[in-house]
One Martini backbone bead per residue (centre of mass of N, CA, C, O) as a GRO file, in nm:
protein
  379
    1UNK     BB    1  -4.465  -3.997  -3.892
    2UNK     BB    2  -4.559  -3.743  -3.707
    3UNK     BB    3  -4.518  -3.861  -3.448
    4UNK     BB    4  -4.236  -3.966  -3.454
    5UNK     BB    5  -4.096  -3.697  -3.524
    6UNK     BB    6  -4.178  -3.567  -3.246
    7UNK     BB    7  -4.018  -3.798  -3.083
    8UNK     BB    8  -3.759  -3.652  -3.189
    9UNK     BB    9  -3.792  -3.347  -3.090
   10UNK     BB   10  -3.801  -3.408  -2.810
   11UNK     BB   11  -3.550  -3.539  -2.736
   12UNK     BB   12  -3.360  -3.344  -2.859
   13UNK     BB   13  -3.475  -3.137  -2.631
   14UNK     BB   14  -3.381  -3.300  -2.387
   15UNK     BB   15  -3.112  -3.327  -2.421
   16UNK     BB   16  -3.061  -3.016  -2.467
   17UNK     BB   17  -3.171  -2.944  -2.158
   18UNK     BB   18  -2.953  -3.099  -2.022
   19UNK     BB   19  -2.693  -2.998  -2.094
   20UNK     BB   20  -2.737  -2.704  -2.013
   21UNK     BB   21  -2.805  -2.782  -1.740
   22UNK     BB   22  -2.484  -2.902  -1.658
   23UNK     BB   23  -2.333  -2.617  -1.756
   24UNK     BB   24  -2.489  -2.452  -1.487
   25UNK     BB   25  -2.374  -2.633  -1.284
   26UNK     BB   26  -2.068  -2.557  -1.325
   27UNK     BB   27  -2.066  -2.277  -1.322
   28UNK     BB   28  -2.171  -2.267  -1.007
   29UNK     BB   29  -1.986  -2.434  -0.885
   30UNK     BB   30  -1.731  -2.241  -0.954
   31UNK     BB   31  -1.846  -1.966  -0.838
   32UNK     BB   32  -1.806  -2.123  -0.524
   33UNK     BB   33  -1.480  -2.151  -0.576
   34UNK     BB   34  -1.429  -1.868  -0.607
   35UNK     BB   35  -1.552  -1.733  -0.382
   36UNK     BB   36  -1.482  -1.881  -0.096
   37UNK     BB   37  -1.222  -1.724   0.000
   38UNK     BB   38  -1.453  -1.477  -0.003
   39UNK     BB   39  -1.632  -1.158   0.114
   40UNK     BB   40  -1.886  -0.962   0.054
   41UNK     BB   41  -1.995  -0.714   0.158
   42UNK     BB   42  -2.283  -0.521   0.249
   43UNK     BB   43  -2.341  -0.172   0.073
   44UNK     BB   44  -2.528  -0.110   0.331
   45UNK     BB   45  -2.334  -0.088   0.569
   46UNK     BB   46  -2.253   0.193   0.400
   47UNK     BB   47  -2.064   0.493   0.301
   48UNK     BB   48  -1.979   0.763   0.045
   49UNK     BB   49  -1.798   1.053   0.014
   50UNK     BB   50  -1.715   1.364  -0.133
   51UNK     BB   51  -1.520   1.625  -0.010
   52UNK     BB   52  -1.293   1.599  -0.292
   53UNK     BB   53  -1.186   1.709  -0.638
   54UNK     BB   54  -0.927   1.901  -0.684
   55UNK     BB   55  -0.679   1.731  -0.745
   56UNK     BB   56  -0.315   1.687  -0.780
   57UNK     BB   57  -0.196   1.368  -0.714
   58UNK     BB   58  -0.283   1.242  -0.472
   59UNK     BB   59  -0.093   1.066  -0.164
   60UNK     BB   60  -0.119   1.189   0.107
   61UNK     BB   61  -0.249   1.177   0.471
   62UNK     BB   62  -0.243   1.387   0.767
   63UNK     BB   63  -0.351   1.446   1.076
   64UNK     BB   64  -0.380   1.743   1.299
   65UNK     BB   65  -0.662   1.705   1.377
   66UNK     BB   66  -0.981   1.689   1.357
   67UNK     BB   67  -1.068   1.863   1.052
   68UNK     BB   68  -0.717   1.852   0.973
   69UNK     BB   69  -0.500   1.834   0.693
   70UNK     BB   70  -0.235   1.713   0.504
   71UNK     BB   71  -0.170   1.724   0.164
   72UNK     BB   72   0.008   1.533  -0.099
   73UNK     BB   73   0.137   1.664  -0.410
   74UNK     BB   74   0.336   1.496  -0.654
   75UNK     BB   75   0.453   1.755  -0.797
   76UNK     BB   76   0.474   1.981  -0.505
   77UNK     BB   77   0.216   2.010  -0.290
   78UNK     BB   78   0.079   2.114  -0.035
   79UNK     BB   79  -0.218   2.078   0.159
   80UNK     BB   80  -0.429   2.248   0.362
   81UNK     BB   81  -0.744   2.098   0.543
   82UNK     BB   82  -1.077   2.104   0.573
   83UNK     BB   83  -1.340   1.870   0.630
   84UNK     BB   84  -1.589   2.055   0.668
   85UNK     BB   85  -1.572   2.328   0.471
   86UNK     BB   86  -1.327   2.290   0.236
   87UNK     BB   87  -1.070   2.448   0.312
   88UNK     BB   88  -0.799   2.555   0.133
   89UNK     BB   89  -0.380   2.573   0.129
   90UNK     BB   90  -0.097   2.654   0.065
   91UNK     BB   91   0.221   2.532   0.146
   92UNK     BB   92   0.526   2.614   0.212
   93UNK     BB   93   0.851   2.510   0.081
   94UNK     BB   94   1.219   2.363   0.054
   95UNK     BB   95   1.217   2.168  -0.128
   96UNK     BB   96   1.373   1.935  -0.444
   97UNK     BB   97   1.127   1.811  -0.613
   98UNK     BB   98   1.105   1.498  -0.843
   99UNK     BB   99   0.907   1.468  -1.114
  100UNK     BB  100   0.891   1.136  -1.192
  101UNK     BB  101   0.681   0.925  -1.236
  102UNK     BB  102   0.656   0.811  -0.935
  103UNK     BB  103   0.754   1.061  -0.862
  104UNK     BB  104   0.792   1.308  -0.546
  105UNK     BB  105   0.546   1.362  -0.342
  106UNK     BB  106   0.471   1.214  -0.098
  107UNK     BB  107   0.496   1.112   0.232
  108UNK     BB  108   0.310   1.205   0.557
  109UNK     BB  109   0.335   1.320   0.868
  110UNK     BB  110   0.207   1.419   1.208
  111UNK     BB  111   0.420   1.473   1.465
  112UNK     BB  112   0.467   1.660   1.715
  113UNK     BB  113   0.449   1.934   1.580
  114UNK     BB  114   0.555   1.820   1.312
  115UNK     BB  115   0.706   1.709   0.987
  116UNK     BB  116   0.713   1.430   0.766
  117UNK     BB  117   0.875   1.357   0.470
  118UNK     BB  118   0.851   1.197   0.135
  119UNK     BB  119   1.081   1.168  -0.181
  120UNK     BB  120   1.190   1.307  -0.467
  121UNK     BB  121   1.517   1.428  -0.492
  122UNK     BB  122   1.701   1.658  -0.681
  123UNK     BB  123   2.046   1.584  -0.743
  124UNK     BB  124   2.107   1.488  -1.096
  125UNK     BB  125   1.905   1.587  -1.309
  126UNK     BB  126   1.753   1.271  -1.280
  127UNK     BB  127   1.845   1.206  -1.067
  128UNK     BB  128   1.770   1.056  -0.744
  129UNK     BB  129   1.597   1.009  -0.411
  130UNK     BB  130   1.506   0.865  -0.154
  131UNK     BB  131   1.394   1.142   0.092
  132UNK     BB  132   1.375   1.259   0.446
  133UNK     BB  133   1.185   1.497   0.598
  134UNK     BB  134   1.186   1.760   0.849
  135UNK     BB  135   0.985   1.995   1.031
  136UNK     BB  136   0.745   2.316   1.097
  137UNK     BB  137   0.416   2.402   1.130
  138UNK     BB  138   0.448   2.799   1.023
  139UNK     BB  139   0.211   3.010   0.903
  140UNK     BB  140   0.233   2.870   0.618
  141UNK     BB  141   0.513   2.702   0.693
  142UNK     BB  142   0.817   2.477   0.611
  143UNK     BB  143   1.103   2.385   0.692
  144UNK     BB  144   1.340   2.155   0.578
  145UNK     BB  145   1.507   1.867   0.699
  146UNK     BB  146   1.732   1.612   0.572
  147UNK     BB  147   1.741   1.290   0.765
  148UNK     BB  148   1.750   1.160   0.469
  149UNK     BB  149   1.945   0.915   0.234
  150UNK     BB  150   1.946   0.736  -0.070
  151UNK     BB  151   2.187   0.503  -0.169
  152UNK     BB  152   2.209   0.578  -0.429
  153UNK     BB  153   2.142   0.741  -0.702
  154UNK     BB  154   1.912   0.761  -0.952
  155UNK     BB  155   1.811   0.694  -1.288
  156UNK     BB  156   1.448   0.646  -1.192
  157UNK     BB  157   1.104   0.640  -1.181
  158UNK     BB  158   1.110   0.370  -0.994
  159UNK     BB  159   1.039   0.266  -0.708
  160UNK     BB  160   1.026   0.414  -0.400
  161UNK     BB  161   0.771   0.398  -0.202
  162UNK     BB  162   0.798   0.614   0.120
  163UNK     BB  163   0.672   0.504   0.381
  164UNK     BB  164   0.552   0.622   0.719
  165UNK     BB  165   0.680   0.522   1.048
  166UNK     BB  166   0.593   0.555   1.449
  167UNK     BB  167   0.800   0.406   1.672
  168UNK     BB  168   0.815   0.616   1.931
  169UNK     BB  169   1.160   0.680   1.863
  170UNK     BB  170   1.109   0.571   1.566
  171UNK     BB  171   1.160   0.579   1.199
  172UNK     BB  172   1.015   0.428   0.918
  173UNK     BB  173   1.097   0.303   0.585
  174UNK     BB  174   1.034   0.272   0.256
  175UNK     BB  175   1.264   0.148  -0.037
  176UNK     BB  176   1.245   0.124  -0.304
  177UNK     BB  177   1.472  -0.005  -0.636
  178UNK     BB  178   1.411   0.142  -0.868
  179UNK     BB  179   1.423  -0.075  -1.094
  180UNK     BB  180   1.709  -0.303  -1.024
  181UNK     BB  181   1.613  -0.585  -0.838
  182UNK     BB  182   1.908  -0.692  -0.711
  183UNK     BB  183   1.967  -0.433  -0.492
  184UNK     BB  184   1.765  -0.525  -0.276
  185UNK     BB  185   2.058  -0.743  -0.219
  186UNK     BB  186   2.195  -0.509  -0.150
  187UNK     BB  187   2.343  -0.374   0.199
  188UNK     BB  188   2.534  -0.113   0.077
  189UNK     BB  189   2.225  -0.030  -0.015
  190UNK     BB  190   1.918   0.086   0.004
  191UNK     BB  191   1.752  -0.026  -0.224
  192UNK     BB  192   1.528  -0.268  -0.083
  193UNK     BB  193   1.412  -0.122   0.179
  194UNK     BB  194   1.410  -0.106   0.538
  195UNK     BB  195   1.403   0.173   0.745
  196UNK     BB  196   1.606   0.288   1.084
  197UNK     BB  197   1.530   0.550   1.250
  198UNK     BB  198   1.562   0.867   1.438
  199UNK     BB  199   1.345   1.166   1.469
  200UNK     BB  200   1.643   1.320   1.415
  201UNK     BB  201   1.865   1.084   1.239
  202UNK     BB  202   1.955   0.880   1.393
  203UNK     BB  203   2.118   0.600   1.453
  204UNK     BB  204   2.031   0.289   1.619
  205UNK     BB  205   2.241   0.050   1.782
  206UNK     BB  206   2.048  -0.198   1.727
  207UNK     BB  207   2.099  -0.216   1.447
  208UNK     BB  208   2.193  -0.465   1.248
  209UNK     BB  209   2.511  -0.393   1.193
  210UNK     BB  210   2.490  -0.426   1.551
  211UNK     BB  211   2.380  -0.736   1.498
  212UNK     BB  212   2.571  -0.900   1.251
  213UNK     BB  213   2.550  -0.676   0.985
  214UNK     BB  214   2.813  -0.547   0.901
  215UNK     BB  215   2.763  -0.508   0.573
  216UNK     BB  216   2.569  -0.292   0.661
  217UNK     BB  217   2.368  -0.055   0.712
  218UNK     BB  218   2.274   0.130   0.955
  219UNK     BB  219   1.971   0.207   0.852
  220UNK     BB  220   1.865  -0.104   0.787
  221UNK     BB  221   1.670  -0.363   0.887
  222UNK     BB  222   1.545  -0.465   0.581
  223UNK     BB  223   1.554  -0.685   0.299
  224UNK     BB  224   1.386  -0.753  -0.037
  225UNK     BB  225   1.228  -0.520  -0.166
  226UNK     BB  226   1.054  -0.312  -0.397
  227UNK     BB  227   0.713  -0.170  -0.373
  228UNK     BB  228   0.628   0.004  -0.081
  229UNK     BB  229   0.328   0.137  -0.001
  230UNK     BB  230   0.281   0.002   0.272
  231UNK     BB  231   0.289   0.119   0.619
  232UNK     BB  232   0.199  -0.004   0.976
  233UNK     BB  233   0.075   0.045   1.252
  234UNK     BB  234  -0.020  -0.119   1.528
  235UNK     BB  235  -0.237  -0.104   1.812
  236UNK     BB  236  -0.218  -0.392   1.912
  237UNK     BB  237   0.026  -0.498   1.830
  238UNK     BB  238   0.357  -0.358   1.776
  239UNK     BB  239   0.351  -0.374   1.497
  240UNK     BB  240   0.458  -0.370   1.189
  241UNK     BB  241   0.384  -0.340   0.858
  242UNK     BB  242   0.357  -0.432   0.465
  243UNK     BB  243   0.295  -0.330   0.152
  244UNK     BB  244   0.360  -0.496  -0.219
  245UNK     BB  245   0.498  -0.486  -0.493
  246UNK     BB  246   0.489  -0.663  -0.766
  247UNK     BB  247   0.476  -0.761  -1.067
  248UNK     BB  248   0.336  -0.991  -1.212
  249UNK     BB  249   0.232  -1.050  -0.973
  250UNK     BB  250   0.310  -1.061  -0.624
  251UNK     BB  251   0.157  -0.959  -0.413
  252UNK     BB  252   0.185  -0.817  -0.074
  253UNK     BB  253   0.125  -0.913   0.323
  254UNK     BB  254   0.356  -0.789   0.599
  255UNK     BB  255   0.618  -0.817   0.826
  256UNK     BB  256   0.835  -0.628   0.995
  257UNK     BB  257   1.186  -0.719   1.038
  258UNK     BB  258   1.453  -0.812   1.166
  259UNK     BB  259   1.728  -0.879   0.967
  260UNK     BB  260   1.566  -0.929   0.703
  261UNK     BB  261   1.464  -1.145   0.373
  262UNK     BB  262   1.216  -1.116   0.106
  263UNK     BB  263   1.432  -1.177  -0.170
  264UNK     BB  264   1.452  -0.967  -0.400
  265UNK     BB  265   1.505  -1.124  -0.688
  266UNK     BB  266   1.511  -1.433  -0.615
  267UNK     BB  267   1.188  -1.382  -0.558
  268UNK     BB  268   0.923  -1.355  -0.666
  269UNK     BB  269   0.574  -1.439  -0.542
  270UNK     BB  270   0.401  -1.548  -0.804
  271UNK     BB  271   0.547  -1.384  -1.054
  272UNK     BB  272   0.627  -1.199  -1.323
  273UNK     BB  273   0.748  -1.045  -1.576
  274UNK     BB  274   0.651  -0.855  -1.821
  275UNK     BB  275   0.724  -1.011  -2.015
  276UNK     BB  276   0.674  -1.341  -1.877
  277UNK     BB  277   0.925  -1.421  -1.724
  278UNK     BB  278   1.062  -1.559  -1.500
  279UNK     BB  279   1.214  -1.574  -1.165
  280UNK     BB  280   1.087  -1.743  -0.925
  281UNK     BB  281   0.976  -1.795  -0.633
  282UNK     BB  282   0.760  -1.781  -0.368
  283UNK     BB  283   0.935  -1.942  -0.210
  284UNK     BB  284   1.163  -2.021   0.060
  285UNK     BB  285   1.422  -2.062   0.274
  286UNK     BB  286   1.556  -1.791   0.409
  287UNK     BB  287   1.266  -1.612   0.358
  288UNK     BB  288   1.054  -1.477   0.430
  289UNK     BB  289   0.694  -1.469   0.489
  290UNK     BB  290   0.413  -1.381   0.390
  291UNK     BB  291   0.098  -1.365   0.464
  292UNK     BB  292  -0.035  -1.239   0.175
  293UNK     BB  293  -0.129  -1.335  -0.160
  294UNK     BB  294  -0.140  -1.185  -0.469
  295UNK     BB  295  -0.286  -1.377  -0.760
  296UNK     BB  296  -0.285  -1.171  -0.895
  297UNK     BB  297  -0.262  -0.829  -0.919
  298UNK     BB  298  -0.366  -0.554  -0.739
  299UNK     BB  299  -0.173  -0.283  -0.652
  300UNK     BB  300  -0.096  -0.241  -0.365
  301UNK     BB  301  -0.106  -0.009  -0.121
  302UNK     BB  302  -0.222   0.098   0.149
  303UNK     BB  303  -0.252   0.076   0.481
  304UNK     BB  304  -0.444  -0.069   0.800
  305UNK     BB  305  -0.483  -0.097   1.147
  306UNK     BB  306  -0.834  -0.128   1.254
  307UNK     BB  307  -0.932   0.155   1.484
  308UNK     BB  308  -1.287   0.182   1.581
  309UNK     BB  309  -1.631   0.242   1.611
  310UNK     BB  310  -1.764   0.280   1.314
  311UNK     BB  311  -1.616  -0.045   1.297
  312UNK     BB  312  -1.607  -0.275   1.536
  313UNK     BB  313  -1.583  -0.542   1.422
  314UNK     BB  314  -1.245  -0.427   1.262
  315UNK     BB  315  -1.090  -0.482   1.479
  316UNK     BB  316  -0.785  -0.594   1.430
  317UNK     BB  317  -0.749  -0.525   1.087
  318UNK     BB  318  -0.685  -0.528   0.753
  319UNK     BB  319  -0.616  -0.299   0.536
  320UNK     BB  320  -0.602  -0.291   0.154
  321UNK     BB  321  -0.525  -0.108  -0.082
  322UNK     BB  322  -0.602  -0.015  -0.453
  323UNK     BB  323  -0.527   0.039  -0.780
  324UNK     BB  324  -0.597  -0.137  -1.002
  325UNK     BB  325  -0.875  -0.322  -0.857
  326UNK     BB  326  -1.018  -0.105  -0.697
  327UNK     BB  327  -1.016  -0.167  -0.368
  328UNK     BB  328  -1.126  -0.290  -0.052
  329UNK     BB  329  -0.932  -0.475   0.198
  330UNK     BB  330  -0.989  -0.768   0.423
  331UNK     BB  331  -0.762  -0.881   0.708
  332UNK     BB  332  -0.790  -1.162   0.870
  333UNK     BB  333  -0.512  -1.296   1.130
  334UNK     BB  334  -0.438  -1.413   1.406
  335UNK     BB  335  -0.392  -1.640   1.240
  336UNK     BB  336  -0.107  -1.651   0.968
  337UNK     BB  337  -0.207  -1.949   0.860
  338UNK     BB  338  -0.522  -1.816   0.853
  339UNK     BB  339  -0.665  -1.603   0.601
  340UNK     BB  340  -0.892  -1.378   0.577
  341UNK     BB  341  -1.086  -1.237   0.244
  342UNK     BB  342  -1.253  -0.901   0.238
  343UNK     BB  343  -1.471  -0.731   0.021
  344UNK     BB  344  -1.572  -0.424   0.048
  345UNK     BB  345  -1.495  -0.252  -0.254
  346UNK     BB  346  -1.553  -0.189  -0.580
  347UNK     BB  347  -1.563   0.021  -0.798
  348UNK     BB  348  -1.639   0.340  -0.669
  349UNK     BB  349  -1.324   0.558  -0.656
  350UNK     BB  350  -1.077   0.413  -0.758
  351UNK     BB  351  -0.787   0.476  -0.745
  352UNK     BB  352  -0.611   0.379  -0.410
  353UNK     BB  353  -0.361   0.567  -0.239
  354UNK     BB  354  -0.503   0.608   0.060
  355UNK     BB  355  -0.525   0.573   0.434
  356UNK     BB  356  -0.688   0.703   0.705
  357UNK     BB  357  -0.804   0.687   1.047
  358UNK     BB  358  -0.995   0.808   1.289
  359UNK     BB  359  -0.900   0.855   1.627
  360UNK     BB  360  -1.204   0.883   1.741
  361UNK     BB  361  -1.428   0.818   1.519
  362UNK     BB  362  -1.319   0.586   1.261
  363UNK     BB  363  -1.330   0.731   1.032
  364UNK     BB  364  -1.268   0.680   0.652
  365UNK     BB  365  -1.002   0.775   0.418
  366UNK     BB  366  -0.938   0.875   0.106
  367UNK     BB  367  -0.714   0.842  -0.203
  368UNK     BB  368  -0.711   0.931  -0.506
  369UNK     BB  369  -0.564   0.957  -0.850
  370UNK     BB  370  -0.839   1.145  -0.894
  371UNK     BB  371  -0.838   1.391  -0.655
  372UNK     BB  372  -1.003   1.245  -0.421
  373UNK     BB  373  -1.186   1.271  -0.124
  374UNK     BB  374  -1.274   1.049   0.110
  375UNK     BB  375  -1.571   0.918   0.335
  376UNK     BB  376  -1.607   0.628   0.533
  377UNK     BB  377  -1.949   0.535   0.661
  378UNK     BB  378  -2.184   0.487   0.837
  379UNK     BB  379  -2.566   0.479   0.790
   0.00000   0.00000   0.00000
């Protein structure tokens, strides 16, 4: 009998390792289907340096010099940054802006000893406008004068866009639709396009109204999307590129098209609303088509296609930062229809609000919401 009983004991326990076993081998097999997609770099080669901590809110970050930046903070703050010394100073300035949920001062850009910036403007107690303005910093002072203005003004905290691009003698801006929706599909209004003005303000005769979209403002561009918060000129193609936030999932990376329309609010992009309800479709034909998207969102911010000797394996490559997912991602794509994405690396430095590259050195800098600055170089 006891004989017997062990030989029970014994098939059962292999019985029991065996499917033990089995469990094992569909998880590794999973989590081989689930990273195939990504790359993740190895973290030794690379570090990242803080250095500094002590921001408030900073938005965006915009090289004046070899070791000089402007740096933008959303309450309403610019500050001088000296990157080698770690010395900062306020610049004086006179803007109206109006600090209310994701609004503020936004982004810098400092182009031929010039400073353009957009903001959330102060217009009518809380209404407000995406609008950007230009001076010159002088003195430890700008004075700056508004050459676009978001029509109409919106009483509401959310999706500005903001960022600025110069390609040439053309200005770039994303103007995101303000939470607002289906205003992004109405051309007679600025919220929820891409819009492009002459660096002095004026605009341009060859934009999309004077080439058959007559109902169209004569400043946009594109219209059709919710809130890009990244915008960069490639060095490589001359193409300006863009990320756009989706609503619960449905985040993309694409490029800025002459007079099309990215679909907003008529397609979710593979997202849904935050009540959980549908919203579109992921694409159909009539509508631009993003080179990549991202289903869950991971809240993607500024972008850059890097050049530069620091990571030179990276030149054109975009770099895409995000907020929600704390990470830092490479997108190859040659071929728009085929594209590879490496994660280089994940909850390091916290939710990255900015990127810019050094255009000498190739060392890359971060922007957090938590205050603080960083630089990422080789070890």
């Amino acid at each position: 009998m006891l004989k017997l009983f062990l030989n029970l004991e014994n098939k059962k326990l292999i019985i029991t390792l065996y499917f033990k076993f089995i469990k094992m081998l569909r998880i590794f097999f999973s989590l081989i289907i689930l990273f195939s997609n990504f790359n993740f770099a190895n973290a030794e080669d690379f570090k990242l340096t803080e250095i500094l901590e002590d921001l408030n809110s900073p938005w965006s970050l915009s090289f004046v010099s070899q070791n000089e930046v402007l740096i933008t903070e959303k309450p309403g703050n610019i500050i001088y940054v000296n990157i080698e010394n770690k010395k900062q100073k306020k610049v004086k300035h006179n803007l109206k802006v109006l600090e209310h949920g994701q609004g503020g001062l936004l982004d810098v850009l400092y182009h031929n000893k010039k400073v353009f910036i957009s903001y959330s403007e102060k217009r009518k107690d809380f209404e407000s406008s995406t609008s950007i303005a230009k001076g010159k910093y002088s003195d430890n002072k700008i004075d700056f004068k508004n050459i676009f203005r978001a029509e109409p003004q919106i009483e509401s905290g959310y999706h500005f866009g903001s960022r600025l691009v110069i390609q040439g003698n053309y200005l770039f801006a994303s103007v995101g639709e303000r939470g607002q929706g289906m205003i992004a599909q109405d051309p007679t209004k600025h919220p929820g396009s891409i819009i492009r003005i002459y660096i002095d303000g004026s605009i341009p005769k060859d934009n999309p109204k004077f080439k058959g979209k007559n109902n169209w403002l004569p400043e946009i561009f594109q219209i059709g999307v919710r809130n890009p918060q990244g915008l960069t000129l490639s060095p490589f193609d001359q193409k300006i590129y863009m990320s756009n936030h989706g609503a619960k999932g449905g985040d993309w990376f694409g490029q800025v098209k002459f007079g099309e329309n990215y679909g907003w609010k008529i397609l979710g992009w593979g997202g849904k609303n935050y009540s959980g309800t549908e919203i579109g479709p992921k694409w159909k034909p009539g509508f631009t088509k993003a080179i990549y998207y991202w289903i869950p969102s991971i809240a993607t911010s500024a972008i850059a296609i890097y050049k530069g000797k620091e990571f030179n394996d990276w030149n054109g490559h975009a770099l895409v930062t995000s907020l929600k997912d704390r990470s830092l991602r490479k997108l190859i794509f040659k071929d728009t229809n085929e594209v590879k994405e490496d994660i280089i690396f994940k909850d390091k430095i916290g939710r990255i609000r900015d990127i810019k590259i050094h255009k000498d050195t190739g060392k890359i800098f971060f922007l957090t919401d938590d205050g603080s600055l960083w630089k990422m170089e080789k070890k």
